[in-house]
N, CA, C and O atoms as CSV, one atom per row, in Angstrom:
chain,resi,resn,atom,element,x,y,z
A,1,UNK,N,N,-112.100,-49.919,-32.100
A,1,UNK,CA,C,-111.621,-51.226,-31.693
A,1,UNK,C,C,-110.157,-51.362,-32.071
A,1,UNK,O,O,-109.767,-51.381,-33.238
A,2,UNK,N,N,-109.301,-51.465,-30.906
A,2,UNK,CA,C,-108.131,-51.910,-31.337
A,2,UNK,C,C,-107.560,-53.049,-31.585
A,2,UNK,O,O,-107.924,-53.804,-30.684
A,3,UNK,N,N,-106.620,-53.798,-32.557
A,3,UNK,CA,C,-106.330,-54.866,-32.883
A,3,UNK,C,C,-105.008,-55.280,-32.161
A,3,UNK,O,O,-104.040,-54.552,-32.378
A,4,UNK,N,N,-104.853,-56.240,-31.418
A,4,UNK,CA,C,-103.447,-56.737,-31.040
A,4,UNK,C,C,-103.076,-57.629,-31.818
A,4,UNK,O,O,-103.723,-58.573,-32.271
A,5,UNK,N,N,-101.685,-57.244,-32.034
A,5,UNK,CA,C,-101.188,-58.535,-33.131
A,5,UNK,C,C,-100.422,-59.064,-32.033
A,5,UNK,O,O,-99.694,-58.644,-31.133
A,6,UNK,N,N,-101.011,-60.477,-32.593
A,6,UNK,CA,C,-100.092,-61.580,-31.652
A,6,UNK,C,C,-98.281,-61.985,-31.676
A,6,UNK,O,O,-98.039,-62.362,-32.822
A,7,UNK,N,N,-97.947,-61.996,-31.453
A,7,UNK,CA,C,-96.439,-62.130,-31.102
A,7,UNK,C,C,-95.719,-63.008,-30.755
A,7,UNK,O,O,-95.241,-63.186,-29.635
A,8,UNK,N,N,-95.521,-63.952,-32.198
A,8,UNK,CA,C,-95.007,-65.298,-31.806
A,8,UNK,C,C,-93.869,-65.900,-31.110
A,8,UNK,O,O,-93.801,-67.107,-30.874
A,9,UNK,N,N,-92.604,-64.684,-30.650
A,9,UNK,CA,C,-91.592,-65.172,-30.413
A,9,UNK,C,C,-91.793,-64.316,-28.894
A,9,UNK,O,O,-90.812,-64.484,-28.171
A,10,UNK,N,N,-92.415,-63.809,-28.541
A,10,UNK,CA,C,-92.805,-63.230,-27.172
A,10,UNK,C,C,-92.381,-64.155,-26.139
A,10,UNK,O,O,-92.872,-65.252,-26.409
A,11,UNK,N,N,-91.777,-64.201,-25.208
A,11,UNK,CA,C,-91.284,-65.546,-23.972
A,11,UNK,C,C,-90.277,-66.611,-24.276
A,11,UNK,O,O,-89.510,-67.253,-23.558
A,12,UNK,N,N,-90.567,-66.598,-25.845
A,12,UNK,CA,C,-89.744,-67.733,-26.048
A,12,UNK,C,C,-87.714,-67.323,-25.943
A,12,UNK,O,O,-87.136,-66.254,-26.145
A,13,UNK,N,N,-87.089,-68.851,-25.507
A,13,UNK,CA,C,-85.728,-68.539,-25.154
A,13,UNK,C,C,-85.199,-69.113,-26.526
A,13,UNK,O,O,-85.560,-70.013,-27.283
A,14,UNK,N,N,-83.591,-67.648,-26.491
A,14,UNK,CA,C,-83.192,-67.169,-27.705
A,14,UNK,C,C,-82.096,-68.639,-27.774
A,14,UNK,O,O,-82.284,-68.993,-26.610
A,15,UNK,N,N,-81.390,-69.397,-28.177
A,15,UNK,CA,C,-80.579,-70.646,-28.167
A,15,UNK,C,C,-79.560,-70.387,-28.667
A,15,UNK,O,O,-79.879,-70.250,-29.848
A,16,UNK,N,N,-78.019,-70.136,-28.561
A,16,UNK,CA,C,-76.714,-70.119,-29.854
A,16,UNK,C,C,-76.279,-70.801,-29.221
A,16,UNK,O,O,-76.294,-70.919,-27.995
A,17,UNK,N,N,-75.509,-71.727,-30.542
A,17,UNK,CA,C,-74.262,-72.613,-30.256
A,17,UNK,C,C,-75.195,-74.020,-29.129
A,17,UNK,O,O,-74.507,-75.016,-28.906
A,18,UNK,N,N,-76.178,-74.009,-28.716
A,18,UNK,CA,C,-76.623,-75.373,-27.674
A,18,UNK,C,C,-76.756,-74.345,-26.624
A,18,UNK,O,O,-77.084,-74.932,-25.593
A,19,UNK,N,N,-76.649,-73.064,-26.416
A,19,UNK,CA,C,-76.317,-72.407,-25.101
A,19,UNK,C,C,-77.688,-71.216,-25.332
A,19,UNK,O,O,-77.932,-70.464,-26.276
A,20,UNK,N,N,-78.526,-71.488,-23.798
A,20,UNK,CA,C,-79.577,-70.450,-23.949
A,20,UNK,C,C,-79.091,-69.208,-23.662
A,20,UNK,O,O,-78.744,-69.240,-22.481
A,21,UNK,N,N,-78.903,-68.216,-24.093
A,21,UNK,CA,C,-78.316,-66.544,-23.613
A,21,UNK,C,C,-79.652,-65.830,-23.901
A,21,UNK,O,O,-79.210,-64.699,-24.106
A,22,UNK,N,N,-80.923,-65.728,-24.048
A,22,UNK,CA,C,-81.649,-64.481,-23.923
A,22,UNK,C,C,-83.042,-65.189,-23.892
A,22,UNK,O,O,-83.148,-66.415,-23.904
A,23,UNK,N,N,-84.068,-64.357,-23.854
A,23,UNK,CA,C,-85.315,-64.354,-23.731
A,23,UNK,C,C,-86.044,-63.531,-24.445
A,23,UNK,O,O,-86.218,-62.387,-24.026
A,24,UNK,N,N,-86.607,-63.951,-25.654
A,24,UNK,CA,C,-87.462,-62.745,-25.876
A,24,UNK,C,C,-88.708,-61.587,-25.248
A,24,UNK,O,O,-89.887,-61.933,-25.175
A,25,UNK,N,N,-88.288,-60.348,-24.870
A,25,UNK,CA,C,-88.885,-59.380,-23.938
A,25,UNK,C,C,-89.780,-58.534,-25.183
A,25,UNK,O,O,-90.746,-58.280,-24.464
A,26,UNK,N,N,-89.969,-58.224,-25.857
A,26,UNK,CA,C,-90.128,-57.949,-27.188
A,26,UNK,C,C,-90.485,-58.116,-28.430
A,26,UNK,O,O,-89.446,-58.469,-28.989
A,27,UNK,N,N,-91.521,-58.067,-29.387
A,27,UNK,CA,C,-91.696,-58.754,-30.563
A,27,UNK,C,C,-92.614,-57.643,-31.282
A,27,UNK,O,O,-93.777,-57.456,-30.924
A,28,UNK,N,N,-91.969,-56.883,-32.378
A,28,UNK,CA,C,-92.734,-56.102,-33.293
A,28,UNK,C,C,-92.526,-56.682,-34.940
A,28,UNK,O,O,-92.390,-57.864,-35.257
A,29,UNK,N,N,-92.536,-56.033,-35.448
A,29,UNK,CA,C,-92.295,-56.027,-36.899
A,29,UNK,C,C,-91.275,-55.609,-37.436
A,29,UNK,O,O,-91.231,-55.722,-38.661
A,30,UNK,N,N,-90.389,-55.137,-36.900
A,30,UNK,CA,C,-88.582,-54.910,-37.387
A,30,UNK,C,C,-87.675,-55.114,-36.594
A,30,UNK,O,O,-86.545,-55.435,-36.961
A,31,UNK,N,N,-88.055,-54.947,-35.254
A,31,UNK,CA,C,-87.015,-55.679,-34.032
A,31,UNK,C,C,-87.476,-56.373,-33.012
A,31,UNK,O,O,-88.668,-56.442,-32.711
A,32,UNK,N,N,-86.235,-57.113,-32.222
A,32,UNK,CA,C,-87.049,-57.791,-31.325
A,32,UNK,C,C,-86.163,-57.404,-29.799
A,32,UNK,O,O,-84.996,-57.074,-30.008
A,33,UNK,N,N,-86.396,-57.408,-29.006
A,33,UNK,CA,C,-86.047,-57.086,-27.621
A,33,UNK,C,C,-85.753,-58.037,-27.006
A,33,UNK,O,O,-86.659,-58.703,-26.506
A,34,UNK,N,N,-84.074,-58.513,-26.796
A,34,UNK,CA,C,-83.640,-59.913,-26.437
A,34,UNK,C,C,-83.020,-59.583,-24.752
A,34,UNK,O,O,-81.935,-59.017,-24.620
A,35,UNK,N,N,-83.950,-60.063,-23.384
A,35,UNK,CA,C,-83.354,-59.943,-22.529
A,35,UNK,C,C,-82.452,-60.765,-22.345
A,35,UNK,O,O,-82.636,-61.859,-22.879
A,36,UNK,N,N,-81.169,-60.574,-21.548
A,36,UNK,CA,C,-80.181,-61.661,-21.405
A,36,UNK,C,C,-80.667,-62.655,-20.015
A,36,UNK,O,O,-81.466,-62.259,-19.166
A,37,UNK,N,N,-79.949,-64.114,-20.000
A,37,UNK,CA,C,-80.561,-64.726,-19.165
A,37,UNK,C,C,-79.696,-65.530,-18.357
A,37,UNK,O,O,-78.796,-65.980,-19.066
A,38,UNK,N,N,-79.623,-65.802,-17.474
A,38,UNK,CA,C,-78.452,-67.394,-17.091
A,38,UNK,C,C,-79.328,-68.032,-16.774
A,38,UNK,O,O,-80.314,-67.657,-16.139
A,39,UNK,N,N,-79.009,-69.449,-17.308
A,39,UNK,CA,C,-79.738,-70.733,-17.400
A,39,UNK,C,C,-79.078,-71.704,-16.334
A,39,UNK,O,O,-78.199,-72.486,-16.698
A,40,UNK,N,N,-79.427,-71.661,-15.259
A,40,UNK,CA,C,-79.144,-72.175,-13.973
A,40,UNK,C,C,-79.749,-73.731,-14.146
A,40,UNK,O,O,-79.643,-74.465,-13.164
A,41,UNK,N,N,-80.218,-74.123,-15.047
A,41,UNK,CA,C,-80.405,-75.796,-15.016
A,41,UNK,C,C,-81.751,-76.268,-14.608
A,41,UNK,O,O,-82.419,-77.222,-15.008
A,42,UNK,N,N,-82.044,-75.102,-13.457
A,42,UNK,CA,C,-83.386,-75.472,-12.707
A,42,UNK,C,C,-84.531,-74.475,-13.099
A,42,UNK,O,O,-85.759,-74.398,-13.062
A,43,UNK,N,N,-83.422,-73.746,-13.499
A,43,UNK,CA,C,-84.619,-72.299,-13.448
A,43,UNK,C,C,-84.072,-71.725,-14.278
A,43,UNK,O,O,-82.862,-71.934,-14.373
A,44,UNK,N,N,-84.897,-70.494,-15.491
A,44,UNK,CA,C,-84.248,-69.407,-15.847
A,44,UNK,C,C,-84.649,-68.474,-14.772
A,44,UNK,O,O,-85.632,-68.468,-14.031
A,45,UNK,N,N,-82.901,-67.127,-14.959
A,45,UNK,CA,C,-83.372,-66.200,-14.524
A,45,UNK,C,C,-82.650,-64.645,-15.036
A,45,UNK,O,O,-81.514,-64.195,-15.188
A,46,UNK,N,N,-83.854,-64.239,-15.163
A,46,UNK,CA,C,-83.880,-62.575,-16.566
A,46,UNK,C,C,-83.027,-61.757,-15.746
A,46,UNK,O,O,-83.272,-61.193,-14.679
A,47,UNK,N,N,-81.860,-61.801,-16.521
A,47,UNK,CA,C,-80.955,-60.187,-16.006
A,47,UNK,C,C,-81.152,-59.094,-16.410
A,47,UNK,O,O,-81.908,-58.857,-17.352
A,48,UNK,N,N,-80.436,-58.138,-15.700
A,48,UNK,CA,C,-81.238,-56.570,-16.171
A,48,UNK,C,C,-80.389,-56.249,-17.835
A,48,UNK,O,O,-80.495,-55.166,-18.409
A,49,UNK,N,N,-79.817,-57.082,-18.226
A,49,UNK,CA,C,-79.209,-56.344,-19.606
A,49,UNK,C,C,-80.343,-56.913,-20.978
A,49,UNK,O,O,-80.980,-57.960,-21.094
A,50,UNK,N,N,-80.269,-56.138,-21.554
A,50,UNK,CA,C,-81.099,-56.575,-22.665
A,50,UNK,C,C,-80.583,-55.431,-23.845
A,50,UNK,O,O,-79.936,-54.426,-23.552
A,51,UNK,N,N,-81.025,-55.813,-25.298
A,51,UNK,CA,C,-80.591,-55.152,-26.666
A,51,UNK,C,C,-81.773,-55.596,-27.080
A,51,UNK,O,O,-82.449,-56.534,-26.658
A,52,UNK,N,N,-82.101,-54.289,-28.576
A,52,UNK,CA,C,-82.605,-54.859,-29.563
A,52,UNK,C,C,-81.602,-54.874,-30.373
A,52,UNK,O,O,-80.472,-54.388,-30.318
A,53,UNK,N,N,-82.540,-55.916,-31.651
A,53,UNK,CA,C,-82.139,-56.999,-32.488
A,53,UNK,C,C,-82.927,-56.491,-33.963
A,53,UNK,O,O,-84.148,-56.388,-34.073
A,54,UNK,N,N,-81.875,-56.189,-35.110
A,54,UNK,CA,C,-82.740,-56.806,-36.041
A,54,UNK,C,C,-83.768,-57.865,-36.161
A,54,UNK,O,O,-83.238,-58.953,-35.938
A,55,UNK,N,N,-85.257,-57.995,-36.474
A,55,UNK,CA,C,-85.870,-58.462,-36.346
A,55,UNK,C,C,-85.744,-59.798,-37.518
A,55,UNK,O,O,-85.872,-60.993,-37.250
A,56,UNK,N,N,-85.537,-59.358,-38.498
A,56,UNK,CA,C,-85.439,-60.369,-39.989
A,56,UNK,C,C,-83.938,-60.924,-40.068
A,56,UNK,O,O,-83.553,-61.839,-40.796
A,57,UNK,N,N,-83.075,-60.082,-39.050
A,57,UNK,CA,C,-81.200,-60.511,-39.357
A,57,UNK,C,C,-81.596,-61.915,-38.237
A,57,UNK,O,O,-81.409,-63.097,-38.526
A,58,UNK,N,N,-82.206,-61.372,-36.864
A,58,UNK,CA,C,-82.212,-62.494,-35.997
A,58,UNK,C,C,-82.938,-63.744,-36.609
A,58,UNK,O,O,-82.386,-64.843,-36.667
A,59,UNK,N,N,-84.068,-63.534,-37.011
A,59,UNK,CA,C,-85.050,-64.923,-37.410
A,59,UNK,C,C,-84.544,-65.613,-38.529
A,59,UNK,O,O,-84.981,-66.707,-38.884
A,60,UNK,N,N,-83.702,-65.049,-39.054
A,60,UNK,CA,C,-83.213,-65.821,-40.822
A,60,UNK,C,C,-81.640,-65.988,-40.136
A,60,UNK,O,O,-80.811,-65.638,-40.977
A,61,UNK,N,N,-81.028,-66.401,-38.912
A,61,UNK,CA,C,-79.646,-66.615,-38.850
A,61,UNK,C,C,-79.899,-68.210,-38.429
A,61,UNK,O,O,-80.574,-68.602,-37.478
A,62,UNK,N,N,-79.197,-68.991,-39.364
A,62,UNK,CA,C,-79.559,-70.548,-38.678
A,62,UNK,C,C,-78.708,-71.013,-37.741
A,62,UNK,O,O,-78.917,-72.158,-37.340
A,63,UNK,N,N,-77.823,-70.424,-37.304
A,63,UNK,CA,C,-77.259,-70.557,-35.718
A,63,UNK,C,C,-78.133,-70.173,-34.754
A,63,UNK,O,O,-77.951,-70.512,-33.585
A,64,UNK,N,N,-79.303,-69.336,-35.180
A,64,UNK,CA,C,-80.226,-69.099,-33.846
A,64,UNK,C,C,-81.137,-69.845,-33.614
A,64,UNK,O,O,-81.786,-69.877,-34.660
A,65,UNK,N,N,-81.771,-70.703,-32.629
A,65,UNK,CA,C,-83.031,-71.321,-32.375
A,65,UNK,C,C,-83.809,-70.668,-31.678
A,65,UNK,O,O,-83.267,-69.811,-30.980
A,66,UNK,N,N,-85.259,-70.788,-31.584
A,66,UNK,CA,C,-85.889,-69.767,-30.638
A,66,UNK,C,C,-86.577,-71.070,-29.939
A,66,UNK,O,O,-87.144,-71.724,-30.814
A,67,UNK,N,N,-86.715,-71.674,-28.621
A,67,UNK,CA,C,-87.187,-72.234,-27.656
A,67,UNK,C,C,-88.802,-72.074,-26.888
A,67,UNK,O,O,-89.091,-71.126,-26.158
A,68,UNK,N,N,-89.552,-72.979,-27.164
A,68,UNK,CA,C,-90.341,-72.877,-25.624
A,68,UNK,C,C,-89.462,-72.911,-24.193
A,68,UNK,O,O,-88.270,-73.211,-24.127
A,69,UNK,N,N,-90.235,-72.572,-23.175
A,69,UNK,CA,C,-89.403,-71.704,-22.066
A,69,UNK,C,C,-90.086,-72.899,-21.530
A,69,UNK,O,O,-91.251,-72.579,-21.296
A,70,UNK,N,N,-89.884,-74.055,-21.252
A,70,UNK,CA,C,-90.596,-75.416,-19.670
A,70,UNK,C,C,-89.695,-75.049,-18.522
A,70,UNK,O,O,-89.812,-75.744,-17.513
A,71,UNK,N,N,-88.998,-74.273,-18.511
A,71,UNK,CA,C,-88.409,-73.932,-16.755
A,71,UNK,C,C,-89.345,-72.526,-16.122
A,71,UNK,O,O,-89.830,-71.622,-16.803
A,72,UNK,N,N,-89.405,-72.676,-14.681
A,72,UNK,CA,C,-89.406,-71.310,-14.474
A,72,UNK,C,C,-88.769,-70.633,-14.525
A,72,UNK,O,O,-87.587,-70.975,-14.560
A,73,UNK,N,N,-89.134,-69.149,-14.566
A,73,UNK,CA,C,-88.559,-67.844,-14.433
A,73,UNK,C,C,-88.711,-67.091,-13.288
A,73,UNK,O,O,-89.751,-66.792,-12.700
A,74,UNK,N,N,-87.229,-66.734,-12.958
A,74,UNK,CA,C,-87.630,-65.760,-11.766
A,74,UNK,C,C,-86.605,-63.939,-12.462
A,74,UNK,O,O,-85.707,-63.966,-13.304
A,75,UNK,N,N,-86.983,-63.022,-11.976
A,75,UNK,CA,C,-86.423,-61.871,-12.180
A,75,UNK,C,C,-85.256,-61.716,-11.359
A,75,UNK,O,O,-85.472,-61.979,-10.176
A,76,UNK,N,N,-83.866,-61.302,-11.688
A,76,UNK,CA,C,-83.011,-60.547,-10.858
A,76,UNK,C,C,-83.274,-59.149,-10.607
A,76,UNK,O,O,-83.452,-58.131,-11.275
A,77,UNK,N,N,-83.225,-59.544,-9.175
A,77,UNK,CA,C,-83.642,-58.316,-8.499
A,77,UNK,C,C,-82.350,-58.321,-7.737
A,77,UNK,O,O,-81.971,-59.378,-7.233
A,78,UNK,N,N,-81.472,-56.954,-7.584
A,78,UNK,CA,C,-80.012,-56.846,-7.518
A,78,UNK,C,C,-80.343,-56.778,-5.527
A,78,UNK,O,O,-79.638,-57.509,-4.832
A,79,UNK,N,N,-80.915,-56.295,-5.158
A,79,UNK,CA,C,-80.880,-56.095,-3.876
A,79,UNK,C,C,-81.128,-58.070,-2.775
A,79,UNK,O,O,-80.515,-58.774,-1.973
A,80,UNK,N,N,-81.888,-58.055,-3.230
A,80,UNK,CA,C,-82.568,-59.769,-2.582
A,80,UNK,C,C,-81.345,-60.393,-3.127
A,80,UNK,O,O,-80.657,-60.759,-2.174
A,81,UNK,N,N,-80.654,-60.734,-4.515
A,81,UNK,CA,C,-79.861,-61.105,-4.599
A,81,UNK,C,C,-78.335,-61.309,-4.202
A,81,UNK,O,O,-77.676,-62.335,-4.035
A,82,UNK,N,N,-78.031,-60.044,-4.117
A,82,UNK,CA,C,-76.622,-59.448,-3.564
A,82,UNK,C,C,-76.735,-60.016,-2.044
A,82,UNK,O,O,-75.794,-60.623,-1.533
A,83,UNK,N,N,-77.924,-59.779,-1.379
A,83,UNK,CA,C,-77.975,-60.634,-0.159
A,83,UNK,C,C,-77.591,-61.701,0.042
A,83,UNK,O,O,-76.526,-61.902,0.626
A,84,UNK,N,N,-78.558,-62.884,-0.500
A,84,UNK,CA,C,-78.191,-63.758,-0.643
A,84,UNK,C,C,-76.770,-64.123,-1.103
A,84,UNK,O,O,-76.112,-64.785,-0.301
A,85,UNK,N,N,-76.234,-63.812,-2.198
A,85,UNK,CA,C,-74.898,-63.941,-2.484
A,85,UNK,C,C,-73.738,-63.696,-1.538
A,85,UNK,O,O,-72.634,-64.147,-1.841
A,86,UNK,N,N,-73.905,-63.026,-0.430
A,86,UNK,CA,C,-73.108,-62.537,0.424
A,86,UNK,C,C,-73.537,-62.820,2.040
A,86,UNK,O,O,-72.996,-62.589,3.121
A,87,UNK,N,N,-74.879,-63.481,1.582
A,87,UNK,CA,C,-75.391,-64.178,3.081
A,87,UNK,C,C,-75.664,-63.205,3.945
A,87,UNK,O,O,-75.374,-63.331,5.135
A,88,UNK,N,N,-76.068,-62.458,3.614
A,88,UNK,CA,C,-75.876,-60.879,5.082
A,88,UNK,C,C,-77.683,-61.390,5.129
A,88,UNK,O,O,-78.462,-60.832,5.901
């Protein structure tokens, strides 16, 4: 029987300064996997860049907040996008 440990900061959005920049993609026991995000107002949406993170440097910095996510999410997908952006 395998055990999953639950993963409290899993989905939740990363907060600095009042400004959302990431998403947690990631959650172990020494790091965490912060995708980057732009916060379009209406919607988040997950860009392809992402880092890990000290896990204990990120959670103990009190400039960081970690967020419930109440917007949707959509994925950048570079092709559908670039379209749109360029109207073709």
């Amino acid at each position: 029987m395998k055990v999953v440990e639950h993963s409290p900061l899993k989905g939740k959005l990363v907060e600095v300064a009042g400004r959302i920049i990431g998403m947690v993609a990631e959650d172990n026991k020494k790091t965490l996997l912060i995708r980057q995000v732009h916060d379009g107002g209406k919607e988040i949406v997950l860009l392809e860049k992402a880092m890990y993170f000290d896990r204990a440097f990120i959670t103990n910095a009190y400039w960081i907040k970690f967020r419930d996510n109440k917007l949707p999410v959509r994925s950048f997908e570079a092709r559908g996008d670039i379209r749109d952006f360029f109207d073709l």
